[in-house]
ZALUMDREN-265417 format. One record per residue (C-alpha): x negated, y negated, z negated; residue in three letters. Coordinates in steps of 0.1 Angstrom, whole numbers, padded with zeros to 4 digits, always signed. Layout:
BEGIN
XYZALA ...
This chain:
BEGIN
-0083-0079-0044UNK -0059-0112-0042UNK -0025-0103-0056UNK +0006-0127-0067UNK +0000-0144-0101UNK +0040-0142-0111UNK +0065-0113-0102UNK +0100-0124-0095UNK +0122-0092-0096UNK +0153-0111-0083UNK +0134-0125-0051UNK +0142-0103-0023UNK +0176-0094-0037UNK +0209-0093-0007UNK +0183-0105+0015UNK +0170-0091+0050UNK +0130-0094+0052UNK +0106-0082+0081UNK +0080-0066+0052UNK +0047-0070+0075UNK +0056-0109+0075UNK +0055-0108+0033UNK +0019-0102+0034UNK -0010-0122+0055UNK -0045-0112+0066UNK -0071-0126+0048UNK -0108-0128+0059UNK -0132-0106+0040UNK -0106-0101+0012UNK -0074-0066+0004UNK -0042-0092-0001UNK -0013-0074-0025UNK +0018-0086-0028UNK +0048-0066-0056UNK +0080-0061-0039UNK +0098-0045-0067UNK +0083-0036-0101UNK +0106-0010-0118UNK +0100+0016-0148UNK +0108+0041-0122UNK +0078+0028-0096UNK +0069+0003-0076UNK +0065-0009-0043UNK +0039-0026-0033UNK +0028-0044+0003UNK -0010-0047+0013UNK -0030-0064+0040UNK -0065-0051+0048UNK -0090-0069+0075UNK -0111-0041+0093UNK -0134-0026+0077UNK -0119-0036+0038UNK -0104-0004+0019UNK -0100+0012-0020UNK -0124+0031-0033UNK -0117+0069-0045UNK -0093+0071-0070UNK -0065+0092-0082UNK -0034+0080-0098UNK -0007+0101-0121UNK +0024+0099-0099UNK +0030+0106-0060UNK +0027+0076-0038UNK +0042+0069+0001UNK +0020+0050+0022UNK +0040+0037+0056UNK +0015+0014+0077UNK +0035-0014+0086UNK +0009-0030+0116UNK -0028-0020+0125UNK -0043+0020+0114UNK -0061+0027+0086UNK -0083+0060+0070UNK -0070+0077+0046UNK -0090+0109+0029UNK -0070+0127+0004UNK -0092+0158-0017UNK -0116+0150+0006UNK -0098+0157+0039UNK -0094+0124+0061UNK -0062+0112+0085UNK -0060+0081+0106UNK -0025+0068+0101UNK -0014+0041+0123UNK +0017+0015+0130UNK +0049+0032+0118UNK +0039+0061+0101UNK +0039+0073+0066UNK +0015+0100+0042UNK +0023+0111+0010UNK -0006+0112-0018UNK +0000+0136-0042UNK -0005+0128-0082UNK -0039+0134-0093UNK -0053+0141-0060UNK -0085+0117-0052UNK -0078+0097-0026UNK -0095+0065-0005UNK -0087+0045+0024UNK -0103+0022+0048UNK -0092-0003+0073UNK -0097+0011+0110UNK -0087-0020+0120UNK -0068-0048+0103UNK -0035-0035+0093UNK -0007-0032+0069UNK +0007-0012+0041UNK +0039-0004+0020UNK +0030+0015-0011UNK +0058+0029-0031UNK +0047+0047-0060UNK +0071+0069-0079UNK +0064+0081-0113UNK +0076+0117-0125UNK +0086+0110-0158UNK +0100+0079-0169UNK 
């Protein structure tokens, strides 16, 4: 997975952005780019070409996907969803989840811890 060498927290401050545009397609490759690193959480944009995806995993602290362009798979305790172009899931903490690309799309993941 490709993701920005350097955070700059102040980068997007007072400033209107189209998120989908902050991330590009890349062939073969699952492109990250931070948005806002805080101790609170973090949100995260990510580009997927079909058929690219994460592994099962589980994480200590709720995260919102919202697809931002294409549709992706997402299984959560084993139980799968297609989520497409404007819509958002919620992954619970500690539940194992996965995802794969349907078709090339985007994601905003905001990750939110419960104790900070």
């Amino acid at each position: 997975m490709e993701n920005d060498a350097q955070f700059n927290d102040d980068e997007f401050l007072h400033q209107v952005v189209k998120l989908a545009d902050l991330v590009a397609y890349q062939g073969g490759s699952v492109v990250s780019r931070a948005v806002l690193k805080k101790e609170a959480g973090t949100v995260t944009l990510f580009a997927f070409n079909a058929g690219e995806g994460l592994s099962e995993h589980t994480a200590p602290f709720d995260a919102l996907v919202h697809v931002l362009d294409g549709k992706a798979e997402i299984t959560i305790a084993g139980d799968g969803v297609t989520v497409g172009t404007g819509e958002m899931i919620i992954m619970p903490a500690g539940k194992p989840h996965a995802l794969k690309a349907v078709e090339r799309f985007k994601m905003m993941l905001v990750m939110i811890r419960s104790e900070v």
